[in-house]
N, CA, C and O atoms as a CHARMM CRD file, in Angstrom:
* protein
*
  268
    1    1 UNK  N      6.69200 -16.95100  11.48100 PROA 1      0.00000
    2    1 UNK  CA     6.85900 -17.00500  10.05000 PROA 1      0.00000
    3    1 UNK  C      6.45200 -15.70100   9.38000 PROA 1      0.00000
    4    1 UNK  O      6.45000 -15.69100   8.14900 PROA 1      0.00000
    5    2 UNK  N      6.01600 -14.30600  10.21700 PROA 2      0.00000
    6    2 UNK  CA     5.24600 -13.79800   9.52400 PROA 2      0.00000
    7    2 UNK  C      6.44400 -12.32000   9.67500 PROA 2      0.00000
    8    2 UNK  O      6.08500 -11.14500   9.59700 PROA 2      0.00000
    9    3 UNK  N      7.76400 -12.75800   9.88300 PROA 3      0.00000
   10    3 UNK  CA     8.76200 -12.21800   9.72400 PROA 3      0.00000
   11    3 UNK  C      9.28600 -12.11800   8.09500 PROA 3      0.00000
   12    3 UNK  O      9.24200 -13.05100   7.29300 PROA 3      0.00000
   13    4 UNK  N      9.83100 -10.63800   7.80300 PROA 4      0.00000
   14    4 UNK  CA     9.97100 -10.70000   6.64900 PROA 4      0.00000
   15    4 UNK  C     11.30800 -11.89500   6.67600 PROA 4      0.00000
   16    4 UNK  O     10.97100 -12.92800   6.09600 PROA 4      0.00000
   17    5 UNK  N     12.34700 -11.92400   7.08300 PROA 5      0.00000
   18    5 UNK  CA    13.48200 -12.68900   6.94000 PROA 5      0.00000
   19    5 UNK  C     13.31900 -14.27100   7.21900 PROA 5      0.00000
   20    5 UNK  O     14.25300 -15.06700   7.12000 PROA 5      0.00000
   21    6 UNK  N     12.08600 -14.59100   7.55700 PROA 6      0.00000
   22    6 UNK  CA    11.84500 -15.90900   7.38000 PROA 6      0.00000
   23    6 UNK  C     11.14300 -16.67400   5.83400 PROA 6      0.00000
   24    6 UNK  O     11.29600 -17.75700   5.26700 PROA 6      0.00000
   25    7 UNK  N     10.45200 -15.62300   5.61800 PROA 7      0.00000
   26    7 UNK  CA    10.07600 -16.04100   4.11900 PROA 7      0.00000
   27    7 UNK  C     10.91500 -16.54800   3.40100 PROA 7      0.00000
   28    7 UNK  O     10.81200 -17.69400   2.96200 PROA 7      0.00000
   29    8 UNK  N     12.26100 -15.46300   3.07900 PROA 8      0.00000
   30    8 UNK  CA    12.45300 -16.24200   1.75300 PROA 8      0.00000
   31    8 UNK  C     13.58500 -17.03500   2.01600 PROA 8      0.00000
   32    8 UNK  O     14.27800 -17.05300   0.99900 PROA 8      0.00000
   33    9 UNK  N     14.21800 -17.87800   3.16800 PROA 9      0.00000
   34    9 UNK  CA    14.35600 -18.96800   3.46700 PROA 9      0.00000
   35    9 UNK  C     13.69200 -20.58600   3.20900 PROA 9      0.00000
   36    9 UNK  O     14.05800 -21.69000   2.80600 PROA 9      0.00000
   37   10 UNK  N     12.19100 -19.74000   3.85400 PROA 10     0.00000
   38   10 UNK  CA    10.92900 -21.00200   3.48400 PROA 10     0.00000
   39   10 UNK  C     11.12500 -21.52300   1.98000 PROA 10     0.00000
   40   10 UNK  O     11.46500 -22.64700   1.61000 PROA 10     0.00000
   41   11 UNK  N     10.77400 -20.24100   1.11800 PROA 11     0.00000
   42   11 UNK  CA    10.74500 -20.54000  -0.22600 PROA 11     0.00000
   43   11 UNK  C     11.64900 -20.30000  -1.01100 PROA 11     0.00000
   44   11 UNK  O     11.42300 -20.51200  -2.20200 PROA 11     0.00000
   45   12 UNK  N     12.84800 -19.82700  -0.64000 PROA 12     0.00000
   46   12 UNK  CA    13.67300 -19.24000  -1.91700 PROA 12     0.00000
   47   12 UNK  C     15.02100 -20.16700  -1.24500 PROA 12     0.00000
   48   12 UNK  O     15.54800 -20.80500  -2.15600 PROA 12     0.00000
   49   13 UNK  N     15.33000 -20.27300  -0.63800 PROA 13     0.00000
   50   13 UNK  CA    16.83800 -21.52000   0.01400 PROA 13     0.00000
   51   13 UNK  C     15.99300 -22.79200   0.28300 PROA 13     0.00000
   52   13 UNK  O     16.72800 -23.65900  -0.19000 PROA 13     0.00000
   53   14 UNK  N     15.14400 -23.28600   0.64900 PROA 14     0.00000
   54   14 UNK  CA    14.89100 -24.73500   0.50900 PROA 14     0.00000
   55   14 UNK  C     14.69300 -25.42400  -0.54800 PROA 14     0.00000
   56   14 UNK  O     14.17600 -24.80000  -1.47500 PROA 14     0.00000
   57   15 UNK  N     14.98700 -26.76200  -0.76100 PROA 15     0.00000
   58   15 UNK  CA    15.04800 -27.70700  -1.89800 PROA 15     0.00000
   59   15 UNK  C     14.21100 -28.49300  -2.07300 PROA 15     0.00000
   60   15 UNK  O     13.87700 -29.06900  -3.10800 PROA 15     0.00000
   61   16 UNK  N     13.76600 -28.56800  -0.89900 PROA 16     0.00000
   62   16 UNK  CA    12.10000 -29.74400  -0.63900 PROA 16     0.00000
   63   16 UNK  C     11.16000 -28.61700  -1.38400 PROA 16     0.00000
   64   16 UNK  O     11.22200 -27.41800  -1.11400 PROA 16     0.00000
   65   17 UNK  N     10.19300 -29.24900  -2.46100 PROA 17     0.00000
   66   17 UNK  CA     9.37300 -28.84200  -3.03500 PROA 17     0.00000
   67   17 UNK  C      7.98700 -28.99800  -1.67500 PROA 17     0.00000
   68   17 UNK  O      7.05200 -28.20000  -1.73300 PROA 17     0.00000
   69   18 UNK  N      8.00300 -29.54600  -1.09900 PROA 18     0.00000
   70   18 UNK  CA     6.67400 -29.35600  -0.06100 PROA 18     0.00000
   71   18 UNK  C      6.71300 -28.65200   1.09500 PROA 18     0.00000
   72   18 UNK  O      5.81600 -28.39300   1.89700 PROA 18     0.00000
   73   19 UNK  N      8.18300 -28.29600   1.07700 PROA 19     0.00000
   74   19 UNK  CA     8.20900 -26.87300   2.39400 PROA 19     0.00000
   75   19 UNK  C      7.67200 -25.82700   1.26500 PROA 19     0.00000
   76   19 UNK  O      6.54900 -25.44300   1.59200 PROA 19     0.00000
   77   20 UNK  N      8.02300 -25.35800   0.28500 PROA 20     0.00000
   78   20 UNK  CA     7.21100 -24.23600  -0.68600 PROA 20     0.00000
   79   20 UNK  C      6.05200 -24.37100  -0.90400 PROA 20     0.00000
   80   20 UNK  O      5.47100 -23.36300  -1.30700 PROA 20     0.00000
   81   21 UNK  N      5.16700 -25.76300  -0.71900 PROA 21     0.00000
   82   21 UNK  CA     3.84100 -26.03300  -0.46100 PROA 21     0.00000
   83   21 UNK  C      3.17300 -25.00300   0.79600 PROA 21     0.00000
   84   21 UNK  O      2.34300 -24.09300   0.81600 PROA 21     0.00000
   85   22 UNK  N      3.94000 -25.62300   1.69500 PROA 22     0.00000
   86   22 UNK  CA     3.84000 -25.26700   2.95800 PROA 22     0.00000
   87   22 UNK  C      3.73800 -24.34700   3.53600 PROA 22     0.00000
   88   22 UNK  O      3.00900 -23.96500   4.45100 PROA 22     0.00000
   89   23 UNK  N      5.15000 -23.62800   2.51800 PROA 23     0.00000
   90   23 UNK  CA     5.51400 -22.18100   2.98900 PROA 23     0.00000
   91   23 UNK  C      4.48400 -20.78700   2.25500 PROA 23     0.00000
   92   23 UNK  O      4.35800 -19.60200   2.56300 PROA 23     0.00000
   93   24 UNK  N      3.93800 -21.58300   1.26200 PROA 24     0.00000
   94   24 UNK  CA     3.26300 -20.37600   0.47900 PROA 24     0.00000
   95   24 UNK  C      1.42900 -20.35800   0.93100 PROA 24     0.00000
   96   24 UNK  O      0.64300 -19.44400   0.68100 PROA 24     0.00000
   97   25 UNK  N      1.11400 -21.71000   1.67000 PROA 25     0.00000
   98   25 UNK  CA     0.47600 -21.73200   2.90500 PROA 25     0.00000
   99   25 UNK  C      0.14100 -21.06800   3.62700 PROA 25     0.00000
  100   25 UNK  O     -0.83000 -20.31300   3.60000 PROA 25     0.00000
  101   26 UNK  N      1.23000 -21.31500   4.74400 PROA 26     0.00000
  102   26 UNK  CA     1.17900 -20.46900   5.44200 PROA 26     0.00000
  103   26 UNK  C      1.50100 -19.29700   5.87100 PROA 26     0.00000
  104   26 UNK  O      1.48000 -18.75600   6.97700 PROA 26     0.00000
  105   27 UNK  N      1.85800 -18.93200   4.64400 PROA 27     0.00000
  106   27 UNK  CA     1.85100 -16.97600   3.74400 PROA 27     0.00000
  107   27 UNK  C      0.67600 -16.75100   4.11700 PROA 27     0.00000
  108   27 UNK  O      0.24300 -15.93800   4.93400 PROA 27     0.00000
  109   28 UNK  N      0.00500 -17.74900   3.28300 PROA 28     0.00000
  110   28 UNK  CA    -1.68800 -16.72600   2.90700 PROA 28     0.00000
  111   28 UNK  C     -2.17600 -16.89400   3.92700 PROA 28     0.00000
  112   28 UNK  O     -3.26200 -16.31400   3.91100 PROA 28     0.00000
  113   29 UNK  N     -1.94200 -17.56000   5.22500 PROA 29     0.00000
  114   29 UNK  CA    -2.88400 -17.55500   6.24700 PROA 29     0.00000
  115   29 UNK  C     -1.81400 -16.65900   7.43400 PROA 29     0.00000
  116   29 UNK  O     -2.07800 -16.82400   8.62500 PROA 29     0.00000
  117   30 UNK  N     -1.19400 -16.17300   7.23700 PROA 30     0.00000
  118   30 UNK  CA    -0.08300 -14.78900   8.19400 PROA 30     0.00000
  119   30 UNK  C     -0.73900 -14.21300   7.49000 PROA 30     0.00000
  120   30 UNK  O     -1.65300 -14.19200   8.31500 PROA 30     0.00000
  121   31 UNK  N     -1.39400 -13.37500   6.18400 PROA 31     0.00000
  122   31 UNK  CA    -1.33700 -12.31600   5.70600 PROA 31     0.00000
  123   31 UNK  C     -0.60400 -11.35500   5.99400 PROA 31     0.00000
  124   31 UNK  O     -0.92200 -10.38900   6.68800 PROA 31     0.00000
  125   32 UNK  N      0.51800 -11.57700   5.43400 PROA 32     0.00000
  126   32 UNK  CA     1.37400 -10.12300   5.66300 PROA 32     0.00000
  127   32 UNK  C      1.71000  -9.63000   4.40400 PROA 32     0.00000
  128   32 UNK  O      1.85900 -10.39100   3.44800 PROA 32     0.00000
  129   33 UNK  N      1.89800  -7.89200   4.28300 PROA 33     0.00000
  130   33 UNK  CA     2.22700  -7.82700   3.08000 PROA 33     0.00000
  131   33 UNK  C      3.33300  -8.31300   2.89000 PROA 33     0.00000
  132   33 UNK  O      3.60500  -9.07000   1.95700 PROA 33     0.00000
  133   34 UNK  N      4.04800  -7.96000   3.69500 PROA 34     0.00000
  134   34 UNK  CA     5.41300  -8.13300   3.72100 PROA 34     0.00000
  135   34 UNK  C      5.81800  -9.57200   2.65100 PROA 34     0.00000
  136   34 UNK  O      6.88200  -9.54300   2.03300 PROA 34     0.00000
  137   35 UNK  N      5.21100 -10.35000   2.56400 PROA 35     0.00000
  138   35 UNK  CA     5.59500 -11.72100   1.78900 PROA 35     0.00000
  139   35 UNK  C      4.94100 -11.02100   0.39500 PROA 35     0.00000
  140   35 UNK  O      5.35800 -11.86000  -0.40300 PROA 35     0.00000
  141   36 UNK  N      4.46100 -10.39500  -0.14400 PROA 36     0.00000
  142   36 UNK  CA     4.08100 -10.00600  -1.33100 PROA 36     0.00000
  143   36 UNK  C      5.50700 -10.10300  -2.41100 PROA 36     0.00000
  144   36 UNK  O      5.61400 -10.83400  -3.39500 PROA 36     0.00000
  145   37 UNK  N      6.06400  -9.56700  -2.11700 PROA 37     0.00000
  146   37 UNK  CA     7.15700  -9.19900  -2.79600 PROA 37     0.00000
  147   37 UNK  C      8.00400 -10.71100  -2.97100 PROA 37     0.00000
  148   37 UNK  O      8.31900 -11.08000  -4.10200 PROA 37     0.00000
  149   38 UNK  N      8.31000 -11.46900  -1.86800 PROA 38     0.00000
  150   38 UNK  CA     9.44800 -12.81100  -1.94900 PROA 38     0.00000
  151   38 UNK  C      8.55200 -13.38100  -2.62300 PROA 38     0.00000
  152   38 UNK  O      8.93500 -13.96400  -3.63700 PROA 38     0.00000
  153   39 UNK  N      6.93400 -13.40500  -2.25800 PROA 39     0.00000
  154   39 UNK  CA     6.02300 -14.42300  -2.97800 PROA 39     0.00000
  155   39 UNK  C      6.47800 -14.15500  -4.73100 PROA 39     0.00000
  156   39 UNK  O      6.79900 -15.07300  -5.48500 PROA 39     0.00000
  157   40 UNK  N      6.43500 -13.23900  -4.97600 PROA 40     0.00000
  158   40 UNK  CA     6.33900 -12.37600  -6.45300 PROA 40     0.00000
  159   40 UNK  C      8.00000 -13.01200  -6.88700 PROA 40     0.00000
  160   40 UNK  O      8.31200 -13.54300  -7.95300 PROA 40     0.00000
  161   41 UNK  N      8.49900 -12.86500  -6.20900 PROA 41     0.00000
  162   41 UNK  CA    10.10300 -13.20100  -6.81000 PROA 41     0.00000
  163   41 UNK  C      9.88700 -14.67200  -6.78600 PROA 41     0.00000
  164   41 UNK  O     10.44000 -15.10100  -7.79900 PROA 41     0.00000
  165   42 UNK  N      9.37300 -15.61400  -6.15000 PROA 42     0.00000
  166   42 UNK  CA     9.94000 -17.20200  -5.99500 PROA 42     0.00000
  167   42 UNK  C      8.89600 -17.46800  -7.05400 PROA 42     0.00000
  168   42 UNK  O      9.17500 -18.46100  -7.72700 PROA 42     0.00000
  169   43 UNK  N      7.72700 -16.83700  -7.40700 PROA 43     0.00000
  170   43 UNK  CA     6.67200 -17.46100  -8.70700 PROA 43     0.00000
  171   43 UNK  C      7.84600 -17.30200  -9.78200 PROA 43     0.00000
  172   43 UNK  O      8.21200 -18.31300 -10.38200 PROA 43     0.00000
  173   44 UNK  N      8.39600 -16.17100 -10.02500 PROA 44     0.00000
  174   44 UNK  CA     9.19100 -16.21000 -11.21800 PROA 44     0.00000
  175   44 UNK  C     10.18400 -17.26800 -11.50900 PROA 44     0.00000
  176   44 UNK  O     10.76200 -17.56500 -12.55500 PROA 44     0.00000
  177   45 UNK  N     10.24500 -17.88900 -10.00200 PROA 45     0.00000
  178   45 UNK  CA    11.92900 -18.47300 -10.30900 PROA 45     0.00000
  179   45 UNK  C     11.73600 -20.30700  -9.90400 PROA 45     0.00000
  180   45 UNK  O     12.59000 -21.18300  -9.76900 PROA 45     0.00000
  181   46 UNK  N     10.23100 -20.34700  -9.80300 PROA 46     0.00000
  182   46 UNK  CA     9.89600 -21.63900  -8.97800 PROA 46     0.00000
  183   46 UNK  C      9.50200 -22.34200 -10.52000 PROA 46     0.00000
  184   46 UNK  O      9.00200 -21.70000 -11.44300 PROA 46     0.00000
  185   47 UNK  N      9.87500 -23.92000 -10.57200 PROA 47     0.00000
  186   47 UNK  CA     9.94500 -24.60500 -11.70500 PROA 47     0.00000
  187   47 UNK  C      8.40900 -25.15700 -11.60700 PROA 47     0.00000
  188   47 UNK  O      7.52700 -24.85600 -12.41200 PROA 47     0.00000
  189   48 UNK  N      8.25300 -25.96800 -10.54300 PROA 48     0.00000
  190   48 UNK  CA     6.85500 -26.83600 -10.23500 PROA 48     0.00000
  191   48 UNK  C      5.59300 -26.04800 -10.83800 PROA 48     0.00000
  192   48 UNK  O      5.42600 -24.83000 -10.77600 PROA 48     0.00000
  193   49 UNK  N      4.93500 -26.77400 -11.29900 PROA 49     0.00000
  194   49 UNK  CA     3.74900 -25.92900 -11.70700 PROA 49     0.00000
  195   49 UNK  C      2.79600 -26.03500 -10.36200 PROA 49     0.00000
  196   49 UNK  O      1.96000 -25.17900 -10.07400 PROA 49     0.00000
  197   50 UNK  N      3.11200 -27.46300  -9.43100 PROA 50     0.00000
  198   50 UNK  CA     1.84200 -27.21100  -8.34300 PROA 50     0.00000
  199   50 UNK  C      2.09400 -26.26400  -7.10900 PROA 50     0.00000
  200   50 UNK  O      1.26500 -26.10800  -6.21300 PROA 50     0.00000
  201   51 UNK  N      3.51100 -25.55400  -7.16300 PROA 51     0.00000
  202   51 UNK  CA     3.92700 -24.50600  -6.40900 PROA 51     0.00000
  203   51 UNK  C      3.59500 -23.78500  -6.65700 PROA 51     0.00000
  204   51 UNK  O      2.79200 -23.24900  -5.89400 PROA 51     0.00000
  205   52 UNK  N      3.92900 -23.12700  -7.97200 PROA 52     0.00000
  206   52 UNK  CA     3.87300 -22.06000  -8.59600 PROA 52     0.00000
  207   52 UNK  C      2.05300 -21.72800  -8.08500 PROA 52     0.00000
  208   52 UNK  O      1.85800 -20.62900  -7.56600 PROA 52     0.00000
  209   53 UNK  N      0.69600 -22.77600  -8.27000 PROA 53     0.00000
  210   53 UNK  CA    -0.02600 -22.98900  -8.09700 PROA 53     0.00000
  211   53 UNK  C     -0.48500 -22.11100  -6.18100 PROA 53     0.00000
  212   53 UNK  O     -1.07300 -21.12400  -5.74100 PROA 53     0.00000
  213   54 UNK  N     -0.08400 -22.74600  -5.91500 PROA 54     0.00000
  214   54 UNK  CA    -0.01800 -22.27300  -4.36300 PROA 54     0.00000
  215   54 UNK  C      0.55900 -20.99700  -4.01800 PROA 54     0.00000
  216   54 UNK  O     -0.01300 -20.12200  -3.36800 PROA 54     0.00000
  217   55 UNK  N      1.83700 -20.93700  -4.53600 PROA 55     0.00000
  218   55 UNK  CA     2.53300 -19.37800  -4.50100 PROA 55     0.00000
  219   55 UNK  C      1.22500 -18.39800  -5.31800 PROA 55     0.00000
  220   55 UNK  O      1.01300 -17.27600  -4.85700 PROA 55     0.00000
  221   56 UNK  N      0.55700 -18.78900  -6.28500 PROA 56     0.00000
  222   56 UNK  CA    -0.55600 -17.59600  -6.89200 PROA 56     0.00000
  223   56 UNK  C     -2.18600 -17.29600  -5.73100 PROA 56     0.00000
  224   56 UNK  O     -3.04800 -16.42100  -5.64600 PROA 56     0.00000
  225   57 UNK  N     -1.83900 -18.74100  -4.95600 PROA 57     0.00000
  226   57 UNK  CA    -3.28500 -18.85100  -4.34900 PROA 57     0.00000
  227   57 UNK  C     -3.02400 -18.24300  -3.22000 PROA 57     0.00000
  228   57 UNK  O     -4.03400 -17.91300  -2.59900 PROA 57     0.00000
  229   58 UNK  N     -1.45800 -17.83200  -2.46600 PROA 58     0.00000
  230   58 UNK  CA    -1.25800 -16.59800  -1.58100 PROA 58     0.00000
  231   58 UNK  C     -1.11100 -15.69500  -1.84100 PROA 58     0.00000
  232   58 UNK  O     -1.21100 -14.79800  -1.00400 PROA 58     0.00000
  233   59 UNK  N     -0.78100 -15.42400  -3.19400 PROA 59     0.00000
  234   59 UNK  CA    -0.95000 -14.04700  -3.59900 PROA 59     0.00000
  235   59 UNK  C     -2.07500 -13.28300  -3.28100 PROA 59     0.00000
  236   59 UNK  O     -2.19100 -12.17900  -2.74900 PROA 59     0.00000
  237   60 UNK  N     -3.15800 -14.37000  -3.86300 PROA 60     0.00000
  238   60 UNK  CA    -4.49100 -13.95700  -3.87600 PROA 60     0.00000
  239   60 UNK  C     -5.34100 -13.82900  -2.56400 PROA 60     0.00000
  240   60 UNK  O     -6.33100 -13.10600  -2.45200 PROA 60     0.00000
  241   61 UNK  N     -4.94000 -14.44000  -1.82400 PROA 61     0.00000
  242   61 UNK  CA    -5.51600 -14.08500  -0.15800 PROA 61     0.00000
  243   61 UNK  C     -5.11100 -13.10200   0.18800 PROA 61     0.00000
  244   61 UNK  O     -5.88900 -12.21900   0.54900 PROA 61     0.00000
  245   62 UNK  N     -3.29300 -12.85700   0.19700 PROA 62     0.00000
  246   62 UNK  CA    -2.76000 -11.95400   0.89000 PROA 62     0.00000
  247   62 UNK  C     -3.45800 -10.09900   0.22100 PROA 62     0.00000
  248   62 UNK  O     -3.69300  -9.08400   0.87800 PROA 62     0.00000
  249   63 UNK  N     -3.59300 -10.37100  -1.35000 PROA 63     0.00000
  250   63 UNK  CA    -3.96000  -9.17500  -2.12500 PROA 63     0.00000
  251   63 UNK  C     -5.09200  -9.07900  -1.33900 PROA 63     0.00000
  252   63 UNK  O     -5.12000  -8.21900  -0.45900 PROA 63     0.00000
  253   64 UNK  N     -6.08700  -9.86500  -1.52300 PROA 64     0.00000
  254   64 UNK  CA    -7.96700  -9.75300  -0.92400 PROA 64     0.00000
  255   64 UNK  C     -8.14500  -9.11500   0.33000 PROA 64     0.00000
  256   64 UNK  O     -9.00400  -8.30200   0.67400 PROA 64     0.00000
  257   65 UNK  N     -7.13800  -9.64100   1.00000 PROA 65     0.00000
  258   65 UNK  CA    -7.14900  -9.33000   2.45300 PROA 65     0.00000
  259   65 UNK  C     -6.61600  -7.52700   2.64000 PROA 65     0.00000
  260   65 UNK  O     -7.27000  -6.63400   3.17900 PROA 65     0.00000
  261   66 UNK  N     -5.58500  -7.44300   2.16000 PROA 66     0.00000
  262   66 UNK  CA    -5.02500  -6.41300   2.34900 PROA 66     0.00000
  263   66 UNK  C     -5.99400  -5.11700   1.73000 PROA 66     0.00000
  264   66 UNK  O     -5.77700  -3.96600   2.10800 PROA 66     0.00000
  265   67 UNK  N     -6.84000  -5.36600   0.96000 PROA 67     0.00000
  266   67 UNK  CA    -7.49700  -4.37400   0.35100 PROA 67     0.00000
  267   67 UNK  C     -9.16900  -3.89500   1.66400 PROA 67     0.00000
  268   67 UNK  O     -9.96100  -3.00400   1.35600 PROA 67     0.00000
């Protein structure tokens, strides 16, 4: 998963709101930067607020970590 071309499959082509649970998951625990960017695009475009939620809480690992 910690392929850039698997990301935004996970989160940006699936319809199940709990694979984007899932997927923004197990973002923050790959830490790669590489998901920085799809993460950053699917917050803009993701409706759910408890995604959106999760998509910010990998942001925030993946940022912490990387520094």
């Amino acid at each position: 998963m910690g392929e850039a071309r698997a990301e935004p499959l996970l989160l940006s082509e699936h319809a199940d709101a709990n694979i984007h649970h899932a997927a923004a998951q197990a973002l923050a625990k790959v830490v790669t930067a590489v998901a920085i960017p799809v993460l950053e695009q699917q917050l803009q475009a993701e409706p759910l607020e408890s995604v959106i939620e999760r998509i910010t809480e990998a942001l925030d690992v993946i940022r912490q970590k990387a520094r």
